[in-house]
C-alpha positions in Angstrom: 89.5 -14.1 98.7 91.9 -15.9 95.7 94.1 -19.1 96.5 97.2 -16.8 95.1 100.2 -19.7 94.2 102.9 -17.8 94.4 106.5 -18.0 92.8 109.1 -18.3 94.2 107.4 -20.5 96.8 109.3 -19.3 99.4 109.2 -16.1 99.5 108.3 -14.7 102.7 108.3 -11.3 101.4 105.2 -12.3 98.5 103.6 -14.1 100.8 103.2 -11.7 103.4 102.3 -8.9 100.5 99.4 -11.3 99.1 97.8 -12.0 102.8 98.1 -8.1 103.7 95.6 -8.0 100.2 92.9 -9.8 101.7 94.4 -13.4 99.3 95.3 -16.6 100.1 98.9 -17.5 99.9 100.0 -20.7 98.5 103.3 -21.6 99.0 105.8 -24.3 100.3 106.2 -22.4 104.0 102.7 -23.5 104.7 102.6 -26.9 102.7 105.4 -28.5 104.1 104.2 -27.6 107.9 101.2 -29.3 107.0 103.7 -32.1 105.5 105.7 -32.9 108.6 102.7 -32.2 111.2 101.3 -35.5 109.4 100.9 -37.7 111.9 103.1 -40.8 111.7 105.5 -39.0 109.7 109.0 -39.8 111.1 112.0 -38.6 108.8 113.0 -35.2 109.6 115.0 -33.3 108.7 114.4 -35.2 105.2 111.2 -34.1 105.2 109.8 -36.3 102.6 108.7 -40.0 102.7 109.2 -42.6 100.5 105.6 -42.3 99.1 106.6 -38.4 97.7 108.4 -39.9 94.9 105.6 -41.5 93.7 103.0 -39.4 94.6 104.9 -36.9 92.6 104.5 -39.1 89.3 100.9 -37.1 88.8 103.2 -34.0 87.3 106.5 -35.6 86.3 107.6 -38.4 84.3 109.5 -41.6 86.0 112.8 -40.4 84.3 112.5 -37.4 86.4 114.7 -37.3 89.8 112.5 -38.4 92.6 113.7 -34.8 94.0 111.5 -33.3 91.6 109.1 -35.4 91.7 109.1 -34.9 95.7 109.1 -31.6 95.3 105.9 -31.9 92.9 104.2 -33.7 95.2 104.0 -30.8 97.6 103.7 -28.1 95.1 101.4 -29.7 92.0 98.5 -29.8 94.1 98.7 -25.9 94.9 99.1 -25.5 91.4 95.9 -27.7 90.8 94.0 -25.4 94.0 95.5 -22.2 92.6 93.0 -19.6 91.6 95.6 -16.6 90.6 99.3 -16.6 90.3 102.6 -14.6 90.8 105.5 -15.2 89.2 108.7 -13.1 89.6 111.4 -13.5 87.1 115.1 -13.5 88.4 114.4 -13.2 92.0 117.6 -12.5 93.9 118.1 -14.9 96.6 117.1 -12.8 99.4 113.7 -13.1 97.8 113.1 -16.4 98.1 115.3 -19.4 96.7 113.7 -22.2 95.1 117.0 -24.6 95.0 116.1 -26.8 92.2 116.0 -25.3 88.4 114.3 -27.9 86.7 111.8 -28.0 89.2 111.3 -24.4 89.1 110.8 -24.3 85.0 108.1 -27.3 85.5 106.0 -24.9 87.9 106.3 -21.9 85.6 105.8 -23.9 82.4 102.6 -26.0 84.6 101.5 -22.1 86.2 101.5 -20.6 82.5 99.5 -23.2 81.1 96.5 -22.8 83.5 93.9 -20.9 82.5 94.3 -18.3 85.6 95.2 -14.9 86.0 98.4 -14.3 86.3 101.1 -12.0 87.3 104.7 -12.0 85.9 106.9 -9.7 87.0 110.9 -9.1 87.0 112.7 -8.7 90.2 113.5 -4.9 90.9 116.8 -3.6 91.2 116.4 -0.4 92.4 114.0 1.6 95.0 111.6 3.1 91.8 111.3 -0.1 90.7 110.7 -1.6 94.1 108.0 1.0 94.8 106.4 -0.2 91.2 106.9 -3.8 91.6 104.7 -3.5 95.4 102.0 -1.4 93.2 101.6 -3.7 90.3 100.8 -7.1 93.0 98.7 -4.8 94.7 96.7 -3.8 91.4 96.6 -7.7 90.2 95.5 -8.4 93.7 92.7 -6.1 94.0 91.5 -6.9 90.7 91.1 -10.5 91.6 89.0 -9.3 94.3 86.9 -7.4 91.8 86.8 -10.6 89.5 85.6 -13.1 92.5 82.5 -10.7 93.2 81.6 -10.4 89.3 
């Protein structure tokens, strides 16, 4: 079983499809339960502390907005963890909406410069292309699955 960081991070939809394929998921669903179950954390429905900022600082500059850099500091260490990734180009909202653009090129640019396999694929549009889209993640996956036991 791959830690599989997927992208967009919210996508239910790729989530689900990568635990159905025997993978880890890594997205922000289960990160920032783990986040506000802390205990001692206090500040919903913010959901981040003053300490995100900074802990964020490990994958973005201090000129960055400290939403970024919150955002980094739930999602560069499932970067760091991640064995595998997905990446889906254009996803329509429905998919899974990440909110913040610049924080969305910063994963893909950080995701494209690990040396893991990876999966890039454009959102479909149509029912064929749905039907291809499902079958190429579930090729990638079982291939990873083929490279753990190597």
């Amino acid at each position: 079983m791959a830690k599989v960081f997927i992208y967009p991070a919210t996508s239910l939809i790729l989530s689900d499809l990568v635990a159905r394929f025997g993978h880890e998921p890594l997205g922000s669903a289960v990160a920032i339960r783990e986040h506000i179950q802390t205990p001692g954390f206090d500040s919903p429905p913010i959901q981040m502390t003053s300490d995100d900022p900074q802990k964020g600082l490990k994958w973005a500059a201090v000129e960055v907005p400290s939403g970024i850099r919150g955002r980094m500091s739930l999602y560069g260490p499932m970067v760091e963890e991640a064995e595998a990734a997905i990446i889906i180009d254009e996803p329509d909202l429905a998919f899974g909406c990440m909110g913040c653009a610049r924080t969305n090129e910063l994963l893909c640019f950080m995701l494209r410069e690990r040396d893991i396999p990876r999966l890039e694929l454009r959102y479909p549009t149509s029912k064929e292309e749905g039907v291809t889209f499902v079958a190429a993640i579930k090729e990638f996956l079982a291939e990873l699955e083929v490279k753990k036991h190597e």
